[in-house]
Biopython code that builds the backbone (N, CA, C, O; Angstrom):
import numpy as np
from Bio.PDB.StructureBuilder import StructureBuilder

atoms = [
    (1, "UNK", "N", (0.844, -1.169, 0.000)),
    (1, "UNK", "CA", (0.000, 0.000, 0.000)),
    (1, "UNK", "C", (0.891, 1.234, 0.000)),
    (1, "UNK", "O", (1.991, 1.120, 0.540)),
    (2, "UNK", "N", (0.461, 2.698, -0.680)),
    (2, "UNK", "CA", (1.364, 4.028, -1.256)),
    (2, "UNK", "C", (0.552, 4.443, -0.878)),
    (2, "UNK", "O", (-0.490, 3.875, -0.551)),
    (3, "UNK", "N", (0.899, 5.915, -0.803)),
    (3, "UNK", "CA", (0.142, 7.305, -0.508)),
    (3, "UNK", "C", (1.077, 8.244, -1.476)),
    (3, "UNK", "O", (2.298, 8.100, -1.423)),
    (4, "UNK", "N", (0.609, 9.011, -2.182)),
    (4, "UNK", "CA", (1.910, 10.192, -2.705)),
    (4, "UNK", "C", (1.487, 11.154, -1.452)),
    (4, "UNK", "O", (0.462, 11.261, -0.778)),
    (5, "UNK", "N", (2.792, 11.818, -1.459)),
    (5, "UNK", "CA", (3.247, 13.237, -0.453)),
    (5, "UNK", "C", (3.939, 13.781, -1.734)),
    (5, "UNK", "O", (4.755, 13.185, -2.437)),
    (6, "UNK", "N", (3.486, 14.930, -1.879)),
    (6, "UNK", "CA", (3.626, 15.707, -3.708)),
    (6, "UNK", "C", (3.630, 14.692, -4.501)),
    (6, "UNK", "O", (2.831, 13.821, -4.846)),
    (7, "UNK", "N", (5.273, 15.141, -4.835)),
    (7, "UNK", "CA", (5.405, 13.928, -6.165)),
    (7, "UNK", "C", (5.804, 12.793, -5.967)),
    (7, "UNK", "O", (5.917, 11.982, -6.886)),
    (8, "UNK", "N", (6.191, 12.432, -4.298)),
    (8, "UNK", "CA", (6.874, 11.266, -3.756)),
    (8, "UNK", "C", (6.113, 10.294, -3.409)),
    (8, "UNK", "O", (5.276, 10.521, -2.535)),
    (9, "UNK", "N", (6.187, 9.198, -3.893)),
    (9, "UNK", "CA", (4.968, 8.032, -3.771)),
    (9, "UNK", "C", (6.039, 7.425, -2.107)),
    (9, "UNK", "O", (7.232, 7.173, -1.942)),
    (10, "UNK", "N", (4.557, 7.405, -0.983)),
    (10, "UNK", "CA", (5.378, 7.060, 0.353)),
    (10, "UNK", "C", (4.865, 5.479, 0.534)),
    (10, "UNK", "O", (3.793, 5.067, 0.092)),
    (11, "UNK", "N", (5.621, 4.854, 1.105)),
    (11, "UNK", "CA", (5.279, 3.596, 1.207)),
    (11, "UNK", "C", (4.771, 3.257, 2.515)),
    (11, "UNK", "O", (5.561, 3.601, 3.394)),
    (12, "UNK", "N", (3.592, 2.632, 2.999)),
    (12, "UNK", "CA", (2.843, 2.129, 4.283)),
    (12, "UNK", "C", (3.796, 1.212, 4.924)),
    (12, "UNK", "O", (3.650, 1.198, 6.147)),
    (13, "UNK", "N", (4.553, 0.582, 4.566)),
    (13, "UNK", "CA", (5.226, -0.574, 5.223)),
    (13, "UNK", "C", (6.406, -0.262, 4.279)),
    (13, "UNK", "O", (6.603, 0.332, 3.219)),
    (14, "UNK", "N", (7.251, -1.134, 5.426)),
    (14, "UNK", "CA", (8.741, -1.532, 4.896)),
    (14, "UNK", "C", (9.036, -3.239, 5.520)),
    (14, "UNK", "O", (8.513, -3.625, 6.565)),
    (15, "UNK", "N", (9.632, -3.813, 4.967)),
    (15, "UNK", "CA", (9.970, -5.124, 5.405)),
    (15, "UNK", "C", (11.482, -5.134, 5.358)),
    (15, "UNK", "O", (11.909, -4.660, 4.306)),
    (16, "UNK", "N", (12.395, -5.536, 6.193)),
    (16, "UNK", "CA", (13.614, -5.673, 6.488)),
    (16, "UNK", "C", (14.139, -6.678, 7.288)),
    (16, "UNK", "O", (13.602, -7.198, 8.267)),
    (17, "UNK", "N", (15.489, -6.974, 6.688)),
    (17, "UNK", "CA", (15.858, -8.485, 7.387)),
    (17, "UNK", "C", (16.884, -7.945, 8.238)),
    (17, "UNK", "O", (17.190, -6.760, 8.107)),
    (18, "UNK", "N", (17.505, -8.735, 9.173)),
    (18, "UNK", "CA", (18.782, -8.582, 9.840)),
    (18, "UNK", "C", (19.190, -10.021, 10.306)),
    (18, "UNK", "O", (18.579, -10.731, 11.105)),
    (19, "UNK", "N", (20.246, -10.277, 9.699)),
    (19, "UNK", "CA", (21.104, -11.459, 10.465)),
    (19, "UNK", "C", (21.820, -11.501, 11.679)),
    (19, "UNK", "O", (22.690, -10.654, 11.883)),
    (20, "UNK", "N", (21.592, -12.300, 12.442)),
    (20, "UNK", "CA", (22.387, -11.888, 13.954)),
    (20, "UNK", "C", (23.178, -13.053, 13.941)),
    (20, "UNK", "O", (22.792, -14.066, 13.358)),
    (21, "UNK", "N", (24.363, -12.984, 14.595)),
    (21, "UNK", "CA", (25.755, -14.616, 14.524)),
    (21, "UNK", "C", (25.728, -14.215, 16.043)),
    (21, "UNK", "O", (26.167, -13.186, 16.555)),
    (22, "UNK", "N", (25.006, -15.447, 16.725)),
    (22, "UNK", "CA", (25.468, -16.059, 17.724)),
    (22, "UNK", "C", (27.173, -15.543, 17.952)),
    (22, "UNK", "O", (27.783, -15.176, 16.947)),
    (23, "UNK", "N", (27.876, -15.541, 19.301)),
    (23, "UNK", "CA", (28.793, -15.600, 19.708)),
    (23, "UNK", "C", (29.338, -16.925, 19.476)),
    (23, "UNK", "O", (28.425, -17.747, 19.400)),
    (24, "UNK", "N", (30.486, -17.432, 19.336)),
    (24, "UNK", "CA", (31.070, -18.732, 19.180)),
    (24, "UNK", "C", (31.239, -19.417, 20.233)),
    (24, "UNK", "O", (31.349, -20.638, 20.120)),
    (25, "UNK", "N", (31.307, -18.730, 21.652)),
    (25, "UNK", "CA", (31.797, -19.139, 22.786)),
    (25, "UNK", "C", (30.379, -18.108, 23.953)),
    (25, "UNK", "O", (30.176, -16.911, 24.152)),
    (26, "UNK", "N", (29.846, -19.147, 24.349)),
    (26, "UNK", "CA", (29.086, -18.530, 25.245)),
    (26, "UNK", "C", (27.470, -17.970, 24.753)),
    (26, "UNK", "O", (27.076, -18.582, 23.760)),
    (27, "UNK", "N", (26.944, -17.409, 25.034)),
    (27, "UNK", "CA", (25.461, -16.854, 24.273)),
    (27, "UNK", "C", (25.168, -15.711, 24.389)),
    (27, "UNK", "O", (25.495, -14.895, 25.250)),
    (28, "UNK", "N", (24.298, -15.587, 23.184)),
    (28, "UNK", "CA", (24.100, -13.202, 23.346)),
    (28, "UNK", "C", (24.712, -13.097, 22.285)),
    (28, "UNK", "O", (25.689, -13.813, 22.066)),
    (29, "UNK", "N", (24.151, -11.925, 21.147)),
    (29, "UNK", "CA", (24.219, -12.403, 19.743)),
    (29, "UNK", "C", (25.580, -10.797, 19.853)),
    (29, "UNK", "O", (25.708, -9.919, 20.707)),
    (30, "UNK", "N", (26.080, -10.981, 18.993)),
    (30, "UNK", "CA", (27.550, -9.874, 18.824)),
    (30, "UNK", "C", (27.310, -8.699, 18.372)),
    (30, "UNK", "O", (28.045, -7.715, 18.458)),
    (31, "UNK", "N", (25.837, -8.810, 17.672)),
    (31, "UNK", "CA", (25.570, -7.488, 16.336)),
    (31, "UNK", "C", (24.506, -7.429, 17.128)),
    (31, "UNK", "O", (23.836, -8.297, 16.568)),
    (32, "UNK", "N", (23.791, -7.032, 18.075)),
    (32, "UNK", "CA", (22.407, -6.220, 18.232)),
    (32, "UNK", "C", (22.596, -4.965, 17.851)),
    (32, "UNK", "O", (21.713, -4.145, 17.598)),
    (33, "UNK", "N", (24.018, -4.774, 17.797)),
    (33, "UNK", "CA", (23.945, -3.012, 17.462)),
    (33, "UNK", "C", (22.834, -2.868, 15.981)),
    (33, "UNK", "O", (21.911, -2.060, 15.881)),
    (34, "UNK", "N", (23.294, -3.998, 14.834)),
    (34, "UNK", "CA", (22.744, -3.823, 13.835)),
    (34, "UNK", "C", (21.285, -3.694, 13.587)),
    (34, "UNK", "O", (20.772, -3.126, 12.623)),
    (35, "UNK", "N", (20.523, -4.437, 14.819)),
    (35, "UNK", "CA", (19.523, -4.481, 14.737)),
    (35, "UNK", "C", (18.988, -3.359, 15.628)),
    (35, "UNK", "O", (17.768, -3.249, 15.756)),
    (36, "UNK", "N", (19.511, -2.832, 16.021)),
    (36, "UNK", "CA", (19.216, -1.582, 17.148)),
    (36, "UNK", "C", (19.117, -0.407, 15.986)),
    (36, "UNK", "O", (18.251, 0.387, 16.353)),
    (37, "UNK", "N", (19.671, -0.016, 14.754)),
    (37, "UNK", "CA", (20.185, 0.779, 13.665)),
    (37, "UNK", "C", (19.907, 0.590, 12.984)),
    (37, "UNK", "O", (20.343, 1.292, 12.072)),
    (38, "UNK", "N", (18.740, -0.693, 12.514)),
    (38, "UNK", "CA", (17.815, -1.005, 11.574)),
    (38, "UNK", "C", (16.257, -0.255, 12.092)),
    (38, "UNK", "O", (15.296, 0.230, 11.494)),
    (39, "UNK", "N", (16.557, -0.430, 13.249)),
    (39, "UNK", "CA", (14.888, 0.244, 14.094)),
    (39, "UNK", "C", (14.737, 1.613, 13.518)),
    (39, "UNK", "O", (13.962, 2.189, 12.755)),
    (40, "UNK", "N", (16.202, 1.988, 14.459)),
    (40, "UNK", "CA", (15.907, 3.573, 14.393)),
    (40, "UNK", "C", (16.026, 4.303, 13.425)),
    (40, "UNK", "O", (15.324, 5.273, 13.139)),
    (41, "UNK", "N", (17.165, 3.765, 12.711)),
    (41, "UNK", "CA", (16.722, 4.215, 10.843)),
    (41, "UNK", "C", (15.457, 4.420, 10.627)),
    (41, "UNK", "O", (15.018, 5.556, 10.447)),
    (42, "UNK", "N", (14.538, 3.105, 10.614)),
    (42, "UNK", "CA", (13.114, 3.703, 9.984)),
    (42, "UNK", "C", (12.253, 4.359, 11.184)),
    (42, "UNK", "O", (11.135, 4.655, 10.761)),
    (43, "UNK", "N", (12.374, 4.582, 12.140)),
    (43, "UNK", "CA", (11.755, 5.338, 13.182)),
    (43, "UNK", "C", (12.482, 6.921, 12.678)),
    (43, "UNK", "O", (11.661, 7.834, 12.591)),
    (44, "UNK", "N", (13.801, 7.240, 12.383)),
    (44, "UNK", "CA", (13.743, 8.606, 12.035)),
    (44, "UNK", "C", (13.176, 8.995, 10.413)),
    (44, "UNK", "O", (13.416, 10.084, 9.892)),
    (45, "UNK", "N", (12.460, 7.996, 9.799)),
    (45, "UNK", "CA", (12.037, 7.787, 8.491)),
    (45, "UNK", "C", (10.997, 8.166, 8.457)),
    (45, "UNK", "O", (10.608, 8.849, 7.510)),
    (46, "UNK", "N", (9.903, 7.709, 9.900)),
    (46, "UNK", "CA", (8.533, 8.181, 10.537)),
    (46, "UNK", "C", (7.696, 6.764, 10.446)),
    (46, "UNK", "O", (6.493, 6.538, 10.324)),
    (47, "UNK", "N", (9.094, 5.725, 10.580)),
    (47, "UNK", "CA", (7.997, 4.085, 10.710)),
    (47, "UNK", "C", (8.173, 3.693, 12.154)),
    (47, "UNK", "O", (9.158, 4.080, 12.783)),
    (48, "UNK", "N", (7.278, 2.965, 12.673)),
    (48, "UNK", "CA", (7.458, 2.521, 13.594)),
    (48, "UNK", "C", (7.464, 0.840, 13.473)),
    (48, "UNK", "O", (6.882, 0.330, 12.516)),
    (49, "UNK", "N", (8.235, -0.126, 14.615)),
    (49, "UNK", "CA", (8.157, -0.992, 14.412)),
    (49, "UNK", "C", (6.807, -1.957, 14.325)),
    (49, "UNK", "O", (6.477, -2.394, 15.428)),
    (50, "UNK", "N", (6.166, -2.272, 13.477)),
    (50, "UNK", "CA", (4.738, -2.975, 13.985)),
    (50, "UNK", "C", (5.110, -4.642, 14.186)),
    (50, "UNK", "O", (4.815, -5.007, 15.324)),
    (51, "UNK", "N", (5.677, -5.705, 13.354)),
    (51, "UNK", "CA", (5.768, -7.194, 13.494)),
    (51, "UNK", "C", (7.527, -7.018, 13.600)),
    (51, "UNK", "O", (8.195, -6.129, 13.072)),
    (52, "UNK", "N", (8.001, -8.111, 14.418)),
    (52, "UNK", "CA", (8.994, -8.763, 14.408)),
    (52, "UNK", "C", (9.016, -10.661, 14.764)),
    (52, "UNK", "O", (8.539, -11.323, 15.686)),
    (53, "UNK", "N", (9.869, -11.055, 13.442)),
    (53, "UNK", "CA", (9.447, -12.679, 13.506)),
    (53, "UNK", "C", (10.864, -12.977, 13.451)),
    (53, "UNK", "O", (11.592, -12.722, 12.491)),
    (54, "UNK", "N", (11.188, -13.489, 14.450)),
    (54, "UNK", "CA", (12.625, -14.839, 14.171)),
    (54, "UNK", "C", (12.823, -16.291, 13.509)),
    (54, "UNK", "O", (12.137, -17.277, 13.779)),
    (55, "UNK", "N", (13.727, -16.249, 12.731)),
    (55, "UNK", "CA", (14.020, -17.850, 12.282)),
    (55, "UNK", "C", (15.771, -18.266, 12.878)),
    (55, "UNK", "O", (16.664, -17.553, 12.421)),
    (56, "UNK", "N", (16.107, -19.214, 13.708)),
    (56, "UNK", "CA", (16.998, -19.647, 13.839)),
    (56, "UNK", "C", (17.869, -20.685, 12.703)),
    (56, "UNK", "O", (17.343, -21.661, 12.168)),
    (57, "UNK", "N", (19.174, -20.286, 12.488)),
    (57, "UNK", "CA", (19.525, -21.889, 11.663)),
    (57, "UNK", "C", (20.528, -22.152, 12.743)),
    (57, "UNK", "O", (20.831, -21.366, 13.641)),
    (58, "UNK", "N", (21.103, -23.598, 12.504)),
    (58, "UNK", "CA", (22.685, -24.169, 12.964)),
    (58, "UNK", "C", (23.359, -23.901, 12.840)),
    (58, "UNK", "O", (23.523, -23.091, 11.928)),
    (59, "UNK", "N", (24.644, -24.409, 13.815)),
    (59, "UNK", "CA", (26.044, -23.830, 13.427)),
    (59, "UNK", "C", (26.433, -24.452, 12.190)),
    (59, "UNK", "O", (25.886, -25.487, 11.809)),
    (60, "UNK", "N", (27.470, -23.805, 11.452)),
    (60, "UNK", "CA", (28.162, -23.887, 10.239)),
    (60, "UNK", "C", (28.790, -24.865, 10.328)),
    (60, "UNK", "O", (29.024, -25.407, 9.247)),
    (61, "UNK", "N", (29.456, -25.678, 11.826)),
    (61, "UNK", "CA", (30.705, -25.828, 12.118)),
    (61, "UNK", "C", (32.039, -25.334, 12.989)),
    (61, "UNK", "O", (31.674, -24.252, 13.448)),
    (62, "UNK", "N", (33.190, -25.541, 13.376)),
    (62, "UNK", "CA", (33.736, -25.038, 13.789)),
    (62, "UNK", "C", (34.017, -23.405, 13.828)),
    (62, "UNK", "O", (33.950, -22.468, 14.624)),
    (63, "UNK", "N", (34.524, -23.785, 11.883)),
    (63, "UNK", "CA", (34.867, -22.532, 11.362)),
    (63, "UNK", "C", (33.817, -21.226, 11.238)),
    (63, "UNK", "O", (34.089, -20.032, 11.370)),
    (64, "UNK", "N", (32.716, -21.764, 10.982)),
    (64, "UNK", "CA", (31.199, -20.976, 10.160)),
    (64, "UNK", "C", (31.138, -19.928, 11.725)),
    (64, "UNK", "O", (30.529, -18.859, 11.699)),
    (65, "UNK", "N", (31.747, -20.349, 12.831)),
    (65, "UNK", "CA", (31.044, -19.647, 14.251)),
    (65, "UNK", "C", (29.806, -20.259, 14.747)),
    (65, "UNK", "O", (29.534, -21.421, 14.448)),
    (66, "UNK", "N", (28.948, -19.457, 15.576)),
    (66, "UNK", "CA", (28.040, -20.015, 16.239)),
    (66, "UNK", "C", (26.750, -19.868, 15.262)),
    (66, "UNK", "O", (26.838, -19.571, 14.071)),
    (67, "UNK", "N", (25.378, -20.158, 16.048)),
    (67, "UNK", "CA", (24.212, -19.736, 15.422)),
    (67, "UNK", "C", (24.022, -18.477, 14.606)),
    (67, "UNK", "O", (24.662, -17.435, 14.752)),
    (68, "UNK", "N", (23.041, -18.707, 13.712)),
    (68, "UNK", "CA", (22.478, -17.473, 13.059)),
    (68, "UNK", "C", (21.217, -17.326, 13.275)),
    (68, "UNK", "O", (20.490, -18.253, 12.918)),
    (69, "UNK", "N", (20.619, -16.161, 13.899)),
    (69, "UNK", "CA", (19.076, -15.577, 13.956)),
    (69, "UNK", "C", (18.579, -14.689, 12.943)),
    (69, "UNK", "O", (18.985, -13.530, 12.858)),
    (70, "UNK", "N", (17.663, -15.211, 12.122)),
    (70, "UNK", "CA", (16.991, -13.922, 11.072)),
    (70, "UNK", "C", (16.253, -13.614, 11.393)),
    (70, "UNK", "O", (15.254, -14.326, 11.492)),
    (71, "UNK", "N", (16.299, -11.740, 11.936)),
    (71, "UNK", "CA", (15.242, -11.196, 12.235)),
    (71, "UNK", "C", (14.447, -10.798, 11.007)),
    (71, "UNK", "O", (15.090, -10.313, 10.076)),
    (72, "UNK", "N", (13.233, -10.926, 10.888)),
    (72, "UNK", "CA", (12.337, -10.147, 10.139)),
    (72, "UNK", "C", (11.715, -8.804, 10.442)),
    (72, "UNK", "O", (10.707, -8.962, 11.130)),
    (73, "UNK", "N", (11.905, -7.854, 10.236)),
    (73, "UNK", "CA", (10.634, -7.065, 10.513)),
    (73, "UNK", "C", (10.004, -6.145, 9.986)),
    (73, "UNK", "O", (10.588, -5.716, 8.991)),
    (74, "UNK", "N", (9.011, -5.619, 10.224)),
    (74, "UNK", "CA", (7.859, -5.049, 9.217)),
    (74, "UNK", "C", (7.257, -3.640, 10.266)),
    (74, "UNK", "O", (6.626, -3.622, 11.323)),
    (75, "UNK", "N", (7.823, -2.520, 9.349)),
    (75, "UNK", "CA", (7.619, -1.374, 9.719)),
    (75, "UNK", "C", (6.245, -0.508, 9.452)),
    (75, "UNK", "O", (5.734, -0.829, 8.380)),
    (76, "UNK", "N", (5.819, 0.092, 9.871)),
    (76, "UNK", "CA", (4.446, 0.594, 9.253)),
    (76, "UNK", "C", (4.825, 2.233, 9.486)),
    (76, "UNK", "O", (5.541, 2.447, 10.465)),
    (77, "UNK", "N", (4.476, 3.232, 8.803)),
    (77, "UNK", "CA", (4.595, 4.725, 8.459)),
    (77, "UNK", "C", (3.703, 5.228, 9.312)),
    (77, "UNK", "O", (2.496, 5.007, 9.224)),
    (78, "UNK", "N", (4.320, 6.043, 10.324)),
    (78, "UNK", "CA", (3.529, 6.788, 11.203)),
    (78, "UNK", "C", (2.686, 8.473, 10.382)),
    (78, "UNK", "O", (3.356, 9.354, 9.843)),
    (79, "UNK", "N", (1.360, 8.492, 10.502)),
    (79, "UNK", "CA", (0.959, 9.231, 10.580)),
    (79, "UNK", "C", (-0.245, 9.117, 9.171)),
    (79, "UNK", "O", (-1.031, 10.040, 8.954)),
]
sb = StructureBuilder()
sb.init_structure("model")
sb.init_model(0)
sb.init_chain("A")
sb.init_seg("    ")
for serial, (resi, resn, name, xyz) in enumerate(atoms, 1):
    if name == "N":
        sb.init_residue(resn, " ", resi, " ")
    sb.init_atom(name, np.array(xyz, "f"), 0.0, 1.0, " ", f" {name:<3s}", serial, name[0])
structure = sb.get_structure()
């Protein structure tokens, strides 16, 4: 779903991923910063967060590091 604002077609939603890597040693993911800077990006955009969905996979292996978490989430346009 769009709205134009003049000539700028605005978008109702945004959908965005973020990958998080488990720590290799111990638990508590290394990058929340990224996902902390995915929020507020679209919060100074004028979205707010509405859904967030996780999918976990396995480790790679030794080398690959620990777990991976895919955040999903789905922003909606304030106002």
């Amino acid at each position: 779903m769009t709205s134009k604002e003049g000539n700028r077609i605005m978008q109702q939603y945004v959908v965005l991923q973020v990958i998080l890597k488990e720590k290799l040693w111990g638990t508590g993911s290394g990058n929340l910063t990224s996902l902390e800077k995915a929020i507020n990006d679209q919060a100074a955009k004028g979205y707010r967060l509405h859904t967030i969905t996780t999918a976990s996979s396995g480790s790679k292996g030794m080398i690959g590091g620990g777990d991976r978490i895919q955040a999903t989430m789905v922003f909606e346009r304030l106002g």
